[in-house]
C-alpha positions in Angstrom: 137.8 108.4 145.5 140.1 107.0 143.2 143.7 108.1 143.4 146.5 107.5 140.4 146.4 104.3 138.0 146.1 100.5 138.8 149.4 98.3 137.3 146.9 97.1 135.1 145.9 100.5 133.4 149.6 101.6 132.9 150.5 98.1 131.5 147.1 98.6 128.9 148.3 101.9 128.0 151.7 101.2 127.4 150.5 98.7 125.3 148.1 100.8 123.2 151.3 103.5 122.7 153.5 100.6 121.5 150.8 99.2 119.4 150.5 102.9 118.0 154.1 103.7 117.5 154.8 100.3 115.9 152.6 100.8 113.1 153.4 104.9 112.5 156.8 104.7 113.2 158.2 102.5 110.0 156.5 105.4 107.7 158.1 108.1 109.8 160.5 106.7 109.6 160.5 106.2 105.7 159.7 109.6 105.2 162.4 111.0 107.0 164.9 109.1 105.0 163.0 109.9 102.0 163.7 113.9 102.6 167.4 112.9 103.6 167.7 111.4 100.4 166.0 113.8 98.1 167.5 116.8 99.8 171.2 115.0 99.2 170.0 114.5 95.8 169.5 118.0 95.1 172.5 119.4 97.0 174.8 117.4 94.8 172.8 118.6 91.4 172.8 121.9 92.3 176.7 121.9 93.3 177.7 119.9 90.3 175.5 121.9 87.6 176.8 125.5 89.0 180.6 124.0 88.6 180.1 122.9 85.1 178.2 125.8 84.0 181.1 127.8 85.8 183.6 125.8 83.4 181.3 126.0 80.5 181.6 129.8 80.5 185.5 129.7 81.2 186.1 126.9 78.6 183.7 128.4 76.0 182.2 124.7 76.1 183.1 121.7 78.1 184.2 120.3 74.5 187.1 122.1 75.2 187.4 119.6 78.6 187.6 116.6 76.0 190.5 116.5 73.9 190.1 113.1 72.5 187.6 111.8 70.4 186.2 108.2 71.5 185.7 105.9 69.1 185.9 102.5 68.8 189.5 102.4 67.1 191.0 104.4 69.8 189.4 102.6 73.0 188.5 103.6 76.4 191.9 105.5 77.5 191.0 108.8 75.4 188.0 108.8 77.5 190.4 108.3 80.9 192.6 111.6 79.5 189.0 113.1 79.1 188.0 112.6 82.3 191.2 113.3 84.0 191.3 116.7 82.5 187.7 117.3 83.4 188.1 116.4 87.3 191.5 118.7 87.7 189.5 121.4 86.2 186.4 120.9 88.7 188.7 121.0 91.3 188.8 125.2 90.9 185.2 125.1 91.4 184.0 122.1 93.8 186.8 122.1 97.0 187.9 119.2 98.9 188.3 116.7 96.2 190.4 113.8 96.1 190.6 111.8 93.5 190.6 107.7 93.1 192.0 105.3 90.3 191.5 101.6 90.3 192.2 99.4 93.6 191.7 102.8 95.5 188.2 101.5 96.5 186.4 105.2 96.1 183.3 103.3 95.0 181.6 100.2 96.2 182.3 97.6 94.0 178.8 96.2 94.5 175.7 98.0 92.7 172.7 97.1 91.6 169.8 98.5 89.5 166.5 99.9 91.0 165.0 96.3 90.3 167.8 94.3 92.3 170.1 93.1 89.4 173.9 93.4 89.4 175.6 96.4 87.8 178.3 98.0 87.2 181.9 97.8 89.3 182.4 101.8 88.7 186.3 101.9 89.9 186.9 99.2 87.6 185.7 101.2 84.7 188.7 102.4 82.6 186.9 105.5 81.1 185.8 107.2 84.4 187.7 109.2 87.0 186.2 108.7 90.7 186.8 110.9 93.4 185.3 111.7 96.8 184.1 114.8 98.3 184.3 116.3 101.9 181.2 114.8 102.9 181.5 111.5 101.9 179.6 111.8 98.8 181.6 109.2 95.9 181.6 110.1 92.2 182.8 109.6 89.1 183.1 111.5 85.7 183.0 110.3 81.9 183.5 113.2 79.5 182.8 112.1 75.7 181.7 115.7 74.7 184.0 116.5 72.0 181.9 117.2 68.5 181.7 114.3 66.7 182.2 111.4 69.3 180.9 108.1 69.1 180.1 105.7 71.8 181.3 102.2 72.1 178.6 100.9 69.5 179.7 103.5 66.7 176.0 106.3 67.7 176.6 109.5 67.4 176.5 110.5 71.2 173.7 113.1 70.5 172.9 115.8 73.7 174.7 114.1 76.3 178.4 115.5 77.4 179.7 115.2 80.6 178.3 112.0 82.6 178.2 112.3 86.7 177.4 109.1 88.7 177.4 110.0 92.6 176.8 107.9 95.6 175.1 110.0 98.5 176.6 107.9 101.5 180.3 106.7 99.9 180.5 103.3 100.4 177.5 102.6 102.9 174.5 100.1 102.0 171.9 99.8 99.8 174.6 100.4 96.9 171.4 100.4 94.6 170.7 103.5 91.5 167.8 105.5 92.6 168.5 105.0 96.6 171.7 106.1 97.0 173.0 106.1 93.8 172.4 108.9 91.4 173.3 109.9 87.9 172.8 113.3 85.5 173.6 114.4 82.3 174.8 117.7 80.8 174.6 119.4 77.4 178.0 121.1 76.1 176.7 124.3 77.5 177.2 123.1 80.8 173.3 122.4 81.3 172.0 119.7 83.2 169.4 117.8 81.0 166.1 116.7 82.8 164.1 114.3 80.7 160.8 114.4 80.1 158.6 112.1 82.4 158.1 110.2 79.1 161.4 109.6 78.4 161.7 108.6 82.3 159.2 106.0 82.1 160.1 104.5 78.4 164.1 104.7 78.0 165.0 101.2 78.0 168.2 101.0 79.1 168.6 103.7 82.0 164.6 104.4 83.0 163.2 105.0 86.7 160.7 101.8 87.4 160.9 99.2 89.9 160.2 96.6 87.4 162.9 98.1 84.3 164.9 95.3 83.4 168.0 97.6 81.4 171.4 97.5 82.6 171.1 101.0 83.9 167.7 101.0 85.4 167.3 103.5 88.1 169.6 106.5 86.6 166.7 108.5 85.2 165.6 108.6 89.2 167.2 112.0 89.6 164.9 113.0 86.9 162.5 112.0 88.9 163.6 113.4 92.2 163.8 117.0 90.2 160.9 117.0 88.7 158.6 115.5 91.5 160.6 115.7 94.8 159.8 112.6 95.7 160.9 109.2 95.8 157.8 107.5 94.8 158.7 105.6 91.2 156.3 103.9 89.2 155.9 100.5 89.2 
């Protein structure tokens, strides 16, 4: 009777296993960070939009966060007072903040869009206010709410108030919007705006496809993420 294995039968098996777990464990592996992501996602929108919604019923409206009008005469420091005012007063609301200026390093100075082109340097930026939060997490804030404002190029700034750009692992690799980089909008109210998949696909500047050329590409992928809870874009 045959007893136990031969060398030979152990070594083929072992074999087989790390054939197996070579080609499964890459899309395990995926998938896992996938839910990391998408659950870090979520956790961030949920704690940012119940904080502005907080200060949205205090304020009356987070216009009342954004003294200045922006427009082009003035420049970008009345949107620096904005945003100033707008992070001390999340501090009641969101704990453990500390706040960043420029050469403080709070963001990476290397981004890039979901397609792999340079972005922005976001601690550089002279109209944002960066911070950190307890768990790593890197943000920043541009507030051009008040009734009225314009943006750089003179356009009425329509729905859009407060701005959030966050970075679910700080300073940590890939650095790219859409992997670890996310961004949201709010309404006045304090609402967080989710676009239509539409207006996901088609905005030029800011959509969520791995072949969008705009300078923004990759910021509607929280949109995404909310809407479809996963990480799958279209192409």
């Amino acid at each position: 009777m045959k007893k136990g294995f031969t060398l030979a039968e152990v070594l083929i098996t072992l074999g087989i296993i790390g054939i197996v777990a070579a080609m499964t464990l890459p899309a395990l592996i995926g998938k896992y960070k996938e839910k990391v992501t998408i659950t870090a996602v979520k956790k961030n929108y949920s704690m940012f939009s119940q904080a502005l919604l907080m200060l949205a019923n205090e304020y009356g409206s987070l216009e009342a966060l954004a003294p200045n009008l922006y427009t082009p005469d003035i420049g970008t420091p009345a949107l620096k007072e904005n945003a100033n005012v707008t992070m001390n007063a999340l501090k009641k609301h969101i704990k453990t903040i500390r706040t960043c200026d420029k050469k403080t390093n709070c963001m990476n100075v290397n981004y890039k869009t979901l397609n792999g082109l340079k972005t922005q340097n976001w601690d550089n930026y002279s109209n944002l206010q960066t911070g950190i939060l307890a768990d790593g997490t890197t943000f920043w804030i541009l507030n051009n709410c008040a009734e009225g404002s314009l943006d750089g190029e003179g356009n009425t700034q329509g729905n859009t108030c407060i701005q959030i750009g966050f970075d679910i692992n700080g300073n940590k690799k890939p650095n790219i919007i859409g992997k670890d980089f996310f961004h949201f909008d709010t309404n006045k109210n304090g609402k967080l705006i989710i676009r239509s998949e539409e207006e996901i696909y088609t905005t030029s500047c800011c959509s969520c496809k791995k072949s969008g050329s705009g300078d923004y590409n990759g910021y509607y992928c929280t949109d995404w993420i909310i809407r479809n809870e996963n990480m799958n874009y279209p192409d």
